[in-house]
N, C-alpha and C positions, 0 to 999 in steps of 0.2 A: 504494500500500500504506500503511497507514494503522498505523505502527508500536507506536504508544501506544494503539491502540484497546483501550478497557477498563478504562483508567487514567484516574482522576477527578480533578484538581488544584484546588484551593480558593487563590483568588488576590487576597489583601486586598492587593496592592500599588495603588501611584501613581504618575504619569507615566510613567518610562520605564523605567529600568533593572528594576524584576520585570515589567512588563506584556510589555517586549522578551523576559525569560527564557520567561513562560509564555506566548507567542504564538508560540516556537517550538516549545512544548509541544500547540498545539492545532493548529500546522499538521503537525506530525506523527501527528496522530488524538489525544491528549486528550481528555477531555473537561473543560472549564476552565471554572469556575463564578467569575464574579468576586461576590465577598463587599464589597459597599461601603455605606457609612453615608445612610441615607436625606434623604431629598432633597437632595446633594451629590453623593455619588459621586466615582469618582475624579478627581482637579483635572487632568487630560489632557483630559475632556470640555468644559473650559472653554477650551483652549489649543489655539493656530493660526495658522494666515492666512486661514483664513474665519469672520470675526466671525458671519454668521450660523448656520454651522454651530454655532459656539461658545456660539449664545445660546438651541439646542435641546438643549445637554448631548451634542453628539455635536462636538463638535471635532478639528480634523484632525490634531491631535496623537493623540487617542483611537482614533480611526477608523484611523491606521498600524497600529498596535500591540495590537487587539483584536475583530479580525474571529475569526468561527467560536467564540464565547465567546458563555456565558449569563452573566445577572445578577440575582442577587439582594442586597436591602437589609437590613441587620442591623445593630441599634445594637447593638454587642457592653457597653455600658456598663449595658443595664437585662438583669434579672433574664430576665426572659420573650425576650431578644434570646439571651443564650448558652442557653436552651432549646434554639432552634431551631437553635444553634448545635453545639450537641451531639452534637445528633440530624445532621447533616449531617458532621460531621465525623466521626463511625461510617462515613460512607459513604466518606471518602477515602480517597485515596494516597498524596498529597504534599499539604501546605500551604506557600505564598510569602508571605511578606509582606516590608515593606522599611521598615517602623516604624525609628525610633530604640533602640538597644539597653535589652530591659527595659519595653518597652509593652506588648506583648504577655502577660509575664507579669504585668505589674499590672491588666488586663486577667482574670486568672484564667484565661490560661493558659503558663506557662512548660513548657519541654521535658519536666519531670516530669510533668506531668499528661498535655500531651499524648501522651508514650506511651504513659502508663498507660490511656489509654484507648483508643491504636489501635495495641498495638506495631508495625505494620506500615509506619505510617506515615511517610514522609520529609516532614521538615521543614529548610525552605531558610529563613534568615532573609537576607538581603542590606541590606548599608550601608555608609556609607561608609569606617569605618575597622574592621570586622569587631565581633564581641563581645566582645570582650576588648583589652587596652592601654588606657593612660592619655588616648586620645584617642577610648577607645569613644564618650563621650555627646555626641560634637562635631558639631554638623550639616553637612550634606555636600552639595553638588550638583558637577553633572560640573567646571562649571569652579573650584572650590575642589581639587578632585581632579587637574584637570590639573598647578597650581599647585604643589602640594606634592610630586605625584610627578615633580616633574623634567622634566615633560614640555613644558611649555611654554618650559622654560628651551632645551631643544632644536630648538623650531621657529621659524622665521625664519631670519635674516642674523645675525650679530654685530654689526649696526647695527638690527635689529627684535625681536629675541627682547629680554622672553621672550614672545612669542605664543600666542596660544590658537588651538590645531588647530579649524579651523571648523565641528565638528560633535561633539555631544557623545558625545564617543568613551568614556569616563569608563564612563558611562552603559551603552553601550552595549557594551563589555565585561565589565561588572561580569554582562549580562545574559545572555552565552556562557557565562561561566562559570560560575554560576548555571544553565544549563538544562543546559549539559555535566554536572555533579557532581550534577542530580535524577537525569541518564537511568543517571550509573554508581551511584547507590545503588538504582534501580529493580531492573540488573542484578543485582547483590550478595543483594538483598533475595528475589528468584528462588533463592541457594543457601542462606543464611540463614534467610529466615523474617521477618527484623527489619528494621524502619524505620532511621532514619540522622537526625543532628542535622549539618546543613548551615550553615555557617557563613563565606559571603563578602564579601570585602571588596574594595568599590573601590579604596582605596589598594594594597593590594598587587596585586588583578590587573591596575590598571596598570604596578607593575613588572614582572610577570612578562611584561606585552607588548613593555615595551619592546626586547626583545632585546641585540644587538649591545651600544645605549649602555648598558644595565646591565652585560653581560658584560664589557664590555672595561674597567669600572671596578674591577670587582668579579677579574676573573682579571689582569689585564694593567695594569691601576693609571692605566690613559690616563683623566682624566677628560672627560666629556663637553662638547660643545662646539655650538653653532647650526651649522648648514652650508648652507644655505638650500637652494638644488635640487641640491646635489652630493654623491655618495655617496660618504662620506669613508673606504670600502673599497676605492676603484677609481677611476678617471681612462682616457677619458672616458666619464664615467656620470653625466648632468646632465641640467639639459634646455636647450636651447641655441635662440636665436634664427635661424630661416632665410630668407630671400627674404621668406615671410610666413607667420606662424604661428610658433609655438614645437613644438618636437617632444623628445622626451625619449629620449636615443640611452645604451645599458646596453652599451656595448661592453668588459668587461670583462676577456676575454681577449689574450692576446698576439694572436692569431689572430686576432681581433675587431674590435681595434683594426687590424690591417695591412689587412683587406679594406674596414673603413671610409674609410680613406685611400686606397685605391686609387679607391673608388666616387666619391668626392669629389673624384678628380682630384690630388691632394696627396700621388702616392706618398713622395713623399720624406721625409713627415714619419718615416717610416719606421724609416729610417737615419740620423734628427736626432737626435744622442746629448742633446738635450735631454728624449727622448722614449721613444728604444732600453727602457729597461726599466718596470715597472708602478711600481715606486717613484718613479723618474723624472717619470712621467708626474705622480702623485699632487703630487709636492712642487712637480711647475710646472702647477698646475690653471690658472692664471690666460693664462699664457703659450698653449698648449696651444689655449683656448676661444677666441680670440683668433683663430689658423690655420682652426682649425675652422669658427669661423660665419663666415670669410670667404668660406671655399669653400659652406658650406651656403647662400650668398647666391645661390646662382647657381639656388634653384630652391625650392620653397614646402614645406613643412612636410607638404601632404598628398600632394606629387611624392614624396618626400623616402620616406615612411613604406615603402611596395611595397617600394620598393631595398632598402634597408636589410632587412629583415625578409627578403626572399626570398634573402638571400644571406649569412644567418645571425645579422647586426649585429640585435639586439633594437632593438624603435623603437618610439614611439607618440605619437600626436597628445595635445596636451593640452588635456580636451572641458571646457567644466561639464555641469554636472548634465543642463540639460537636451537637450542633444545626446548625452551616453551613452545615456539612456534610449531613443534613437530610432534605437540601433545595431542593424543585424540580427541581432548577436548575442546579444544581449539579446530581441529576440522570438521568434528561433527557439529562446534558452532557456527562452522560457512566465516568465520572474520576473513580471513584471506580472501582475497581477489586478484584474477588476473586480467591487464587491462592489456591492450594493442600499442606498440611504440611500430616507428616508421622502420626499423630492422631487429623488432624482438618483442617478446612480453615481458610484462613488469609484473611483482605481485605487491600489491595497494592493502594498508586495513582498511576494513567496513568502517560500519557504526558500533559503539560497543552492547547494545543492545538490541532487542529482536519486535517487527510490528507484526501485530497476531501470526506468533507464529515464526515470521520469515525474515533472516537478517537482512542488511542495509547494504547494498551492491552499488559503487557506481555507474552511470547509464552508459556514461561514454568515454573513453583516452582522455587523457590530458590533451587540449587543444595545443596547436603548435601556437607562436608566436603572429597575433594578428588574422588567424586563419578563418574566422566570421566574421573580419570587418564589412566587405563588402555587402555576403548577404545581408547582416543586419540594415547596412545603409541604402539597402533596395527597401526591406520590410521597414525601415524608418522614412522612407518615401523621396528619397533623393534618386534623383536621375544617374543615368550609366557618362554622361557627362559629366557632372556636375561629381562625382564620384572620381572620376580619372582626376578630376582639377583639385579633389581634397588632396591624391597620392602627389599631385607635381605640386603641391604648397607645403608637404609634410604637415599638412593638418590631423590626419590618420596613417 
């Protein structure tokens, strides 16, 4: 079911954080028109691990984050470029971009205009410290954003932190929430009438992710600390060394913790009042991991996992990347996709979730560079002359 069908997004972003918002705009049925500056394009096309892809304008950075998307070229700076820009933006529903706070209006168009000319339309600006405050004009990428929101100060050891989380998470929150707040002003605009002035910021939706280490600063005054793989809610809830392999055991509960110990062989720890309560347990982590991986010694991480799990104790192997990918879990939920490049295929993620039923596919490749301008500028009603003269003024 193709839930946005109908719904036209105009997508002047770059690399990641709007392309990630409106690519879940298009695998939800969209229809996502990427708006980008002629012969460049978005600098995603340039970025990867395959240089050759990279040196066709379809890089593998692009190719994630912009399948089932058209494109069209627009120098929004000459006269004849917002013509056509105009005219296309009559036809929208939302506009994305991820400019710096204030280009777009010097550009000729800020939030007044653009309603005035489409009040229907939602408009999402996304950056990194929002539109507003004294560090709107500051430029931003994820790991600046990790940096400042605390978040790296959280990850690692107390002998590694502060770390950078190994994927730009930053980024790609900033992108959730960004496509979350287009689809609830889509909503709104159904009882309404009226479009919506969207305004997110990476800096704060990384705090609002952080959870727990924001709350417990903020209600309970504990400031936050590195804890490397141990959850500094619960003991034992780590990930702990076995036989072979590392496995990552969430035993939480009272109850949790006693059948783990029984499974392991080590009922006693039980009844070891160094252990008897959850606070207990917490204040002697070190003690605790010690008993534990010696008895987890006696059998290998993917022994380990079945037990655990079938007899309630949470458990899980710890994969990279590319052994997750080749979990059956993961194929029997269809995330993978393979889309068409002009000498190969590519495989794309979905959506992370499923409509009655059937996971989220994109519909079509990644567009080449500019490769719908023209149709569009037939279906936006310009002549096949009057088209030849946008290419010889580089206005498209």
């Amino acid at each position: 079911m193709k839930l946005l069908e109908g719904i036209r997004v105009l997508d002047l972003t770059n690399v990641l954080a709007g392309p990630y918002a409106s690519y879940q705009l298009a695998l939800l049925g969209a229809d996502v028109i990427k708006v980008e500056v002629p012969a460049a394009g978005d600098l995603a096309r340039q970025l990867g691990a395959d240089t050759q892809l990279s040196a066709r304008r379809l890089g593998a950075s692009f190719v994630a984050q912009n399948a089932g998307k058209r494109s069209i070229t627009i120098d929004l700076k000459q006269e004849a470029g917002r013509e056509v820009f105009d005219r296309l933006l009559a036809t929208a529903d939302v506009l994305i971009e991820n400019f710096r706070p204030g280009v777009l209006a010097r550009l000729g168009y800020p939030w007044e205009t653009l309603r005035a000319r489409n009040p229907r339309l939602v408009y999402c600006a996304i950056s990194g410290f929002g539109q507003t405050g004294p560090m709107r004009d500051r430029p931003a990428y994820d790991q600046i954003i990790q940096g400042l929101s605390g978040m790296s100060t959280v990850t690692g050891t107390p002998e590694t932190a502060p770390l950078r989380v190994g994927f730009p998470v930053c980024d790609t929150l900033g992108g959730m929430a960004a496509a979350m707040a287009i689809n609830a002003a889509l909503a709104a605009r159904t009882r309404t009438g009226a479009g919506a002035y969207l305004d997110v910021s990476m800096l704060d939706t990384a705090l609002t992710a952080m959870g727990w280490v924001v709350s417990d600063y903020l209600i309970a005054d504990r400031r936050p600390t590195p804890n490397g793989n141990e959850n500094p809610t619960g003991a034992p809830s780590a990930t702990f060394a076995t036989g072979s392999g590392k496995l990552n055991i969430a035993a939480n509960k009272q109850e949790q913790f006693e059948i783990l110990c029984k499974l392991i062989g080590r009922e006693d720890l039980i009844d070891d009042p160094r252990f008897a309560h959850r606070d207990d347990r917490k204040a002697r982590r070190a003690e605790l991991r010690t008993e534990l991986e010696t008895a987890l010694a006696a059998k290998s991480a993917a022994q380990w996992e079945p037990l655990l799990n079938q007899a309630g104790v949470p458990a899980g192997l710890v994969l990279d990347v590319t052994a997750t990918l080749e979990l059956e879990q993961i194929a029997q939920r269809r995330l993978v996709h393979e889309v068409a490049l002009p000498d190969r295929t590519a495989r794309v993620l979905g959506a992370g979730f499923h409509v009655d039923g059937a996971p989220l596919a994109p519909a079509a490749p990644p567009p080449a560079l500019g490769a719908d301008t023209d149709d569009l500028l037939t279906k936006l009603g310009f002549s096949s002359d009057r088209i030849a003269e946008l290419h010889e003024e580089g206005a498209v």
